[in-house]
TORKOL-4160 file (C-alpha; in steps of 0.2 Angstrom, whole numbers, padded with zeros to 4 digits, m for minus):
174
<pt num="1" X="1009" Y="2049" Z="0165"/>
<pt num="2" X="1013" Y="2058" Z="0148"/>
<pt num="3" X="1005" Y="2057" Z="0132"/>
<pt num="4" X="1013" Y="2060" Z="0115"/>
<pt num="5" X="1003" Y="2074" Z="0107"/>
<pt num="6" X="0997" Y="2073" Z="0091"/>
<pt num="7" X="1009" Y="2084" Z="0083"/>
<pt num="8" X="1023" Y="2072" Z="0087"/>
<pt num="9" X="1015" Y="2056" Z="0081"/>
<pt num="10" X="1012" Y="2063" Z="0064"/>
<pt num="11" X="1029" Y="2067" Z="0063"/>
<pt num="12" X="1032" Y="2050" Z="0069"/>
<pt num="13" X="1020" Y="2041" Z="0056"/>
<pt num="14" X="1026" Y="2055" Z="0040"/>
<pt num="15" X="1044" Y="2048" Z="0044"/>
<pt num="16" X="1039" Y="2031" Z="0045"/>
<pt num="17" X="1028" Y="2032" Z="0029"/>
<pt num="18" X="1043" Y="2040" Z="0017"/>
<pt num="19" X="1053" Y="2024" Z="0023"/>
<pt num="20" X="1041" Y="2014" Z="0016"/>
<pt num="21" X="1036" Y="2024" Z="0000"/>
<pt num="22" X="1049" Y="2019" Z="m0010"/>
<pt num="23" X="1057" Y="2038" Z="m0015"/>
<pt num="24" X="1073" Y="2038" Z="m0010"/>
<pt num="25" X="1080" Y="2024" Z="0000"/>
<pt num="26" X="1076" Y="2008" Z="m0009"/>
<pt num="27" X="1091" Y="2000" Z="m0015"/>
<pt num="28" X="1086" Y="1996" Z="m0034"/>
<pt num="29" X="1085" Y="1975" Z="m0033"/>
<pt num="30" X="1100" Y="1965" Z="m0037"/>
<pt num="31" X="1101" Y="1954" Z="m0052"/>
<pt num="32" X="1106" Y="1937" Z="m0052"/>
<pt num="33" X="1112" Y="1927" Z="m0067"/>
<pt num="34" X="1107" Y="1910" Z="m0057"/>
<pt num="35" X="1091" Y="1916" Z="m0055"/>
<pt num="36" X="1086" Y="1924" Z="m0073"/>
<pt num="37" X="1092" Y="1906" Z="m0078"/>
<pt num="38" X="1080" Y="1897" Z="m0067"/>
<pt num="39" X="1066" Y="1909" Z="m0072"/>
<pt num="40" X="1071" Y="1905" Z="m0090"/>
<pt num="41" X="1070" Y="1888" Z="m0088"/>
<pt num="42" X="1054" Y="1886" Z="m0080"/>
<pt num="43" X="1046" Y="1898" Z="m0091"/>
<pt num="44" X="1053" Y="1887" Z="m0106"/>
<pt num="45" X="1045" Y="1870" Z="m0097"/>
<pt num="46" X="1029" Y="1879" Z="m0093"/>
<pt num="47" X="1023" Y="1890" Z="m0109"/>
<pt num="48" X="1035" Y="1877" Z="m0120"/>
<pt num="49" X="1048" Y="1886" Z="m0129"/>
<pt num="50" X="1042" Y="1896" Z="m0145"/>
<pt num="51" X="1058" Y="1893" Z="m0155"/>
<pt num="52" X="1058" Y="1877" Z="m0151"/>
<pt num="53" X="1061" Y="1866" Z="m0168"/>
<pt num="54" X="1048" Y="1850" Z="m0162"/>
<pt num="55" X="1045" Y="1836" Z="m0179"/>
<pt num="56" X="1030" Y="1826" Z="m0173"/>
<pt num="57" X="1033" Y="1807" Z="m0182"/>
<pt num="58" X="1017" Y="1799" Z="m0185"/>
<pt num="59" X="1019" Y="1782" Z="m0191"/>
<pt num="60" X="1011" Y="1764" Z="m0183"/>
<pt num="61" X="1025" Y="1754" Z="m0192"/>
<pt num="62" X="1042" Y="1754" Z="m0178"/>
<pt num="63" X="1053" Y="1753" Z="m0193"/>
<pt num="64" X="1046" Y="1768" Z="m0203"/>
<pt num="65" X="1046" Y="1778" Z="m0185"/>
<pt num="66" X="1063" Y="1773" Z="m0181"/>
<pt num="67" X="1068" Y="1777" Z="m0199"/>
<pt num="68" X="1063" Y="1793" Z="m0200"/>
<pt num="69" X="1065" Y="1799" Z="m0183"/>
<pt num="70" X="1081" Y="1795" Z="m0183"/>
<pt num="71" X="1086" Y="1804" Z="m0199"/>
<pt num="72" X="1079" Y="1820" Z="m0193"/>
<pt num="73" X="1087" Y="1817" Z="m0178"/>
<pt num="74" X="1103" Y="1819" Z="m0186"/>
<pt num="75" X="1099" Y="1838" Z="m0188"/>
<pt num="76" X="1104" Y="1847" Z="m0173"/>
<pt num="77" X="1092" Y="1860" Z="m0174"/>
<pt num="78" X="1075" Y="1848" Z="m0173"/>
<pt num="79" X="1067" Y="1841" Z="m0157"/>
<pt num="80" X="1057" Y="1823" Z="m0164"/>
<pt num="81" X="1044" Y="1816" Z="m0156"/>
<pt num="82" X="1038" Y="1800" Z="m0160"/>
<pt num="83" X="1019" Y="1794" Z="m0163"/>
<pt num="84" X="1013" Y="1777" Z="m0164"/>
<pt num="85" X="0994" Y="1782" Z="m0169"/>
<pt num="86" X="0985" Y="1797" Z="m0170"/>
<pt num="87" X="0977" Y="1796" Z="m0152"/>
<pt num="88" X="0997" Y="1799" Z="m0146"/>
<pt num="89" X="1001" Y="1808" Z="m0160"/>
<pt num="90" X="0986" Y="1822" Z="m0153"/>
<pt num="91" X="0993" Y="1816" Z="m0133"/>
<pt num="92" X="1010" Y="1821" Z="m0139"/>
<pt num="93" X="1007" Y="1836" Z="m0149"/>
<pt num="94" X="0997" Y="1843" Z="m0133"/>
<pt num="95" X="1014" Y="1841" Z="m0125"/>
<pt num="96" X="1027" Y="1849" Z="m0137"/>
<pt num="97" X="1019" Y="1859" Z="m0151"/>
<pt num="98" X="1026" Y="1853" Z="m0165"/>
<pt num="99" X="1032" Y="1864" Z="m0182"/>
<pt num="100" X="1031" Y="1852" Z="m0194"/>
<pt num="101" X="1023" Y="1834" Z="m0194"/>
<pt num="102" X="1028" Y="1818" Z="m0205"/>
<pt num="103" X="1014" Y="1807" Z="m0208"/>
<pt num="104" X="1013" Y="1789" Z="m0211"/>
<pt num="105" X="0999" Y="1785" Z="m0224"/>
<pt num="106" X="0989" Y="1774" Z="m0213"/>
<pt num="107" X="0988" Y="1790" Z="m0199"/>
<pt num="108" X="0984" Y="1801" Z="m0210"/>
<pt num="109" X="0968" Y="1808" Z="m0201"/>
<pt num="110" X="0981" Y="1815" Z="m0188"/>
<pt num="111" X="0982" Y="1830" Z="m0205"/>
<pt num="112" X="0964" Y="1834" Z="m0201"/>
<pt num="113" X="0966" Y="1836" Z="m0181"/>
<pt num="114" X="0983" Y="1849" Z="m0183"/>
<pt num="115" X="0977" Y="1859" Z="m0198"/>
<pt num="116" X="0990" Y="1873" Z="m0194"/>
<pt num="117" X="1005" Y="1863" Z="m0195"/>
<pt num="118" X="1015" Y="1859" Z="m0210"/>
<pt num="119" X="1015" Y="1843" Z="m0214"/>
<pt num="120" X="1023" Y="1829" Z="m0223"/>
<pt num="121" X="1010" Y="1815" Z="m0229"/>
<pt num="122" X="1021" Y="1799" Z="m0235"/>
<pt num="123" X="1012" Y="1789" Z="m0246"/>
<pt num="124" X="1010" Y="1776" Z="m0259"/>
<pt num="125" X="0993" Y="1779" Z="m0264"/>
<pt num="126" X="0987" Y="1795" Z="m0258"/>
<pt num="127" X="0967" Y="1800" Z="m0265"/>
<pt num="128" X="0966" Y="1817" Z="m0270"/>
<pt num="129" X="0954" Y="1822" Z="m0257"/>
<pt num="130" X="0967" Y="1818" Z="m0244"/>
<pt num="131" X="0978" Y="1833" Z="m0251"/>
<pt num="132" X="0965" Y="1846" Z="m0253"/>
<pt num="133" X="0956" Y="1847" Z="m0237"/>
<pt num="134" X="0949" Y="1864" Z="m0237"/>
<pt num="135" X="0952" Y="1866" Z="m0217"/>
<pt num="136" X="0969" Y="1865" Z="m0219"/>
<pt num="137" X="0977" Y="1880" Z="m0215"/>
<pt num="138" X="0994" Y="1875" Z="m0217"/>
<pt num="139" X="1006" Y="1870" Z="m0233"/>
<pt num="140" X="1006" Y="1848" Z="m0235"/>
<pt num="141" X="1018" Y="1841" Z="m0244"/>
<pt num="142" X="1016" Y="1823" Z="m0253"/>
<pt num="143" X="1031" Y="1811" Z="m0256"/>
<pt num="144" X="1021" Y="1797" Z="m0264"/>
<pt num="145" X="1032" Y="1780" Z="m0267"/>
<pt num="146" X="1050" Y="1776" Z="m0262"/>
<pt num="147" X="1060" Y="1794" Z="m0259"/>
<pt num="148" X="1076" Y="1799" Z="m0256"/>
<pt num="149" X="1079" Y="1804" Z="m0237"/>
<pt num="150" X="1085" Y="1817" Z="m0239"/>
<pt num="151" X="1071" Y="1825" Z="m0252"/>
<pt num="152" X="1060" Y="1822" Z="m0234"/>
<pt num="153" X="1075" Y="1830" Z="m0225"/>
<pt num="154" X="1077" Y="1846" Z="m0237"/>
<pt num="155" X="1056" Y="1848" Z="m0237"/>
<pt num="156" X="1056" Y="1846" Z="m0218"/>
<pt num="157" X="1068" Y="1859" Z="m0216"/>
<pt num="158" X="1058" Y="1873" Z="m0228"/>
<pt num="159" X="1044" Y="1870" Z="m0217"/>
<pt num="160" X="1053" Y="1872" Z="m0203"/>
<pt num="161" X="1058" Y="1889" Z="m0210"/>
<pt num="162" X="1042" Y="1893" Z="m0215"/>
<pt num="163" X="1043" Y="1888" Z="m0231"/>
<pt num="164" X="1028" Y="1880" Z="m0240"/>
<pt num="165" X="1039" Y="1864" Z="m0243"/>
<pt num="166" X="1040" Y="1865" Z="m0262"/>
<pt num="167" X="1059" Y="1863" Z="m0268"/>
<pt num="168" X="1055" Y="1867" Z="m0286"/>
<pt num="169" X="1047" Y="1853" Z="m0292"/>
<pt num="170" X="1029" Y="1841" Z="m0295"/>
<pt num="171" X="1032" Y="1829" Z="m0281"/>
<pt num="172" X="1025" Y="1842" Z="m0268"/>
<pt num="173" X="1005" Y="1846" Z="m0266"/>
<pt num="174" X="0998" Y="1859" Z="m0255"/>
């Protein structure tokens, strides 16, 4: 019977380990467009997309949701989400963070649970106190009364671009 002396299993095991080490003789790994796409795209649904343009509507009236929703819709470059009440408003905003909010009067204490997102507060009658909320950490803009849809389209879009939603007049608060 023959055994293998030591001398020629370490040879044996140092050859087997520098296959295995990685020096020389891995192939680098080959890139696949399909699959970068794929890792993209669950990434994107997993971490939610931080370029993504999401307008959160709050409003419990169907007519003002479907009013505004649908005008910022029209833009191409924002995402809407609709809210009847602020318990969805809060459900929804879990799910897509939103950059800018439009806010119905009446769900107005959605402002107080999304501190750092601009907002847009439409209103009739708006108490000063809803407008100077010292926890808000983000610019609020107030259209009080009838506007024009596109004075909420044009403010919509400065927040969106991070601006503070003030177009050069007195119908904005922050």
């Amino acid at each position: 019977m023959s055994l293998v002396s030591s001398s020629s299993f370490q040879a044996s095991v140092n050859q087997s380990s520098a296959h295995f080490s990685g020096d020389d003789h891995r192939r680098p790994p080959v890139r696949s467009e399909q699959v970068s796409l794929e890792v993209a795209l669950l990434a994107s649904e997993s971490l939610g997309d931080a370029n993504a343009r999401v307008a959160l509507v709050v409003a419990s009236d169907p007519d003002v949701r479907a009013y505004v929703s649908d005008s910022l819709r029209q833009r191409a470059t924002v995402d809407v989400v609709v809210a009847g009440s602020v318990a969805s408003a809060l459900d929804a905003a879990a799910q897509a963070t939103p950059r800018v909010l439009v806010v119905a009067h009446a769900e107005r204490a959605v402002l107080r649970h999304l501190p750092a997102v601009p907002a847009v507060l439409l209103s009739d009658d708006t108490a000063i106190s809803d407008t100077t909320d010292a926890r808000r950490l983000a610019p609020l803009v107030v259209l009080r009364g009838a506007f024009r849809m596109q004075r909420l389209l044009d403010v919509a879009a400065s927040l969106l671009a991070g601006g503070d939603g003030t177009l050069g007049d007195n119908r904005t608060t922050r």
